[in-house]
N, C-alpha and C positions, 0 to 999 in steps of 0.2 A: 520663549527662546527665539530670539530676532537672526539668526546667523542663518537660516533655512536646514541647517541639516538636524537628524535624529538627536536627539537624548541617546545617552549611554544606555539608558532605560530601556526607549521603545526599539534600542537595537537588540537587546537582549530578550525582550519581550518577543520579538519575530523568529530573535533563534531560538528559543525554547517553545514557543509553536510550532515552528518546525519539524523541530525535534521529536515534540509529543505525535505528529501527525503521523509519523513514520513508525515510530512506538506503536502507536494504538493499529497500523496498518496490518505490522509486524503481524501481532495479536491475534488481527482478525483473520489472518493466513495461516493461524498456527490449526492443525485438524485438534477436532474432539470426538470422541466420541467411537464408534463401529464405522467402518469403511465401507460406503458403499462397494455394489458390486458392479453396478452402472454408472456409467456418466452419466452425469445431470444434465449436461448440457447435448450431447449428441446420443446418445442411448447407447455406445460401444460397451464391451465389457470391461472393465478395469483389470488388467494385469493381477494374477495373485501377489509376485511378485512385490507391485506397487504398490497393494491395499496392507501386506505385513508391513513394508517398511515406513510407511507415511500411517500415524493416527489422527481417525475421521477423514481421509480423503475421499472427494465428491467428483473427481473430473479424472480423465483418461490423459497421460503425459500430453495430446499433441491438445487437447482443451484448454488444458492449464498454461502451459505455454504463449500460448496464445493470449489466456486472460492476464496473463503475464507480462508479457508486450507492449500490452495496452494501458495494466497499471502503470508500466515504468511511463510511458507516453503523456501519461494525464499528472502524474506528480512530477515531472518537468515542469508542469507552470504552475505558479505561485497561486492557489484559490483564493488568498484574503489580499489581490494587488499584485501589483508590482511593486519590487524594489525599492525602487526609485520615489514612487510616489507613497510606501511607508514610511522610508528613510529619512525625508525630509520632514 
């Protein structure tokens, strides 16, 4: 394709990467399992509260939060490119 921009294709193909990215994100956030009684990350105690309502939680609300933040921060930019230079 001489015109420079995407296939109908590889635009489909980035949105459904995407997509999946978010999917499996999802997933990996979903708790399994017995709830810790400590944070993993700071050693606080978890809330009872927090560990009946969330199954498998590992972190204390201000941990998670936090790691929270951060994901949103890093899935703003695109890991496989930019845009622009998929698109074309």
């Amino acid at each position: 394709m001489a015109s420079g921009w995407a296939s109908d294709e590889a635009v489909n193909d980035q949105i459904n990467s995407t997509i999946n990215d978010g999917v499996e994100r999802v997933r990996q956030a979903l708790g399994q399992g017995e709830s810790e009684r400590f944070c993993q990350e700071c050693g606080e105690e978890i809330s009872e509260a927090r560990r009946k309502a969330l199954k498998g939680v590992r972190f204390c609300l201000a941990c998670q939060t936090e790691m929270d933040k951060q994901q949103k921060n890093l899935s703003l930019y695109n890991r496989r490119g930019s845009k622009d230079s998929q698109l074309r």
